[in-house]
N, C-alpha and C positions, 0 to 999 in steps of 0.2 A: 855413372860409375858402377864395375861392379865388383861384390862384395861376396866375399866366401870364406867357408871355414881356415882354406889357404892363404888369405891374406895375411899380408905381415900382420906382427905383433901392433896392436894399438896405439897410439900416441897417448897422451894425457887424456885429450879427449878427442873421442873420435865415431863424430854423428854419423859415419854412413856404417863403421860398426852397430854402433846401436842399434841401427835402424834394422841390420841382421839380425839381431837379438831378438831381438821383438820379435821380427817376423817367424823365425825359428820356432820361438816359446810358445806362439799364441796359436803355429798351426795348426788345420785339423788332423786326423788320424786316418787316412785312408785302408779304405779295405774292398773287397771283392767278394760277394758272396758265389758261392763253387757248390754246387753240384755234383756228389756223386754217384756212379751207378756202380750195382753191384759187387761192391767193399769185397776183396778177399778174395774174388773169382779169380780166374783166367780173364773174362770177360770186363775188369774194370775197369771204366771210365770216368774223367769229369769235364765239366765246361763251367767256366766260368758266364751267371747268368744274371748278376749286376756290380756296382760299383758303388759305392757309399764313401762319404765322409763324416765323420765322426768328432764333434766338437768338444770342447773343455767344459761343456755344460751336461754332457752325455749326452745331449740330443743328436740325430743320424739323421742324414739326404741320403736316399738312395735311388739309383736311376737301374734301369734293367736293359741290359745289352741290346735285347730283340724289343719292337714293341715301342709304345709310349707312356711304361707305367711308371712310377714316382712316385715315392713314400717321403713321408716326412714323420720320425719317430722318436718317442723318448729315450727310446735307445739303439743302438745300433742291433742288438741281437734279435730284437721284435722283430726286422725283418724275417727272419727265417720262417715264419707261421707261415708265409706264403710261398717257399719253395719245400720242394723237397717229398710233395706229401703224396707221389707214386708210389706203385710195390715197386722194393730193392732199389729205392733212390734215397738219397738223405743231403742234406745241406749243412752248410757251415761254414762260419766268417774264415775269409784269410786277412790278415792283419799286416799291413806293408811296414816295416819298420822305419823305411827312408831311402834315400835315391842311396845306391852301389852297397845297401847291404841286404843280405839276405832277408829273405820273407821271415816273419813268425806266425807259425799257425797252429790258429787254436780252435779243438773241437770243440763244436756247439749241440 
């Protein structure tokens, strides 16, 4: 059975509801840490150059696009000490809000 925020209205009770709920409330927070080169130019770029989840405890999994590296951090933004540290490049989480809504992003 599946279970979505389009589903009818609940019954009295209604276990595969819950079981949405739960899943909803308890999940992580995904993000992408991005890359950018030369802010402001003509010239600027970015790439996205890993992907994290971000738990209710603030601890962060991060994995990295290219590569076999993986972090496991107290918090999500720790990541960044490892990107970024080119002339004219700088790094910063993007913050997925949820499936079909827009991004939120916040510089780091």
């Amino acid at each position: 059975m599946t279970v979505s925020p389009q589903s009818p209205a609940p019954e009295p009770f209604d276990f595969a509801r819950e079981v949405y709920e739960l899943v909803r409330d308890t999940a992580p927070r995904l993000f992408a840490v991005v890359e950018e080169y030369r802010v402001g130019t003509e010239e600027a770029d970015a790439f996205v150059v890993a992907w994290g989840l971000s738990y209710a405890d603030g601890e962060a999994e991060v994995i990295a696009v290219e590569g076999q590296r993986r972090w496991q951090l107290a918090a999500a933004e720790n990541v960044l000490r490892y990107f970024g540290r080119a002339e004219n490049l700088s790094a910063r989480l993007v913050w997925l809000a949820g499936t079909g809504v827009e991004a939120e992003a916040y510089a780091a």
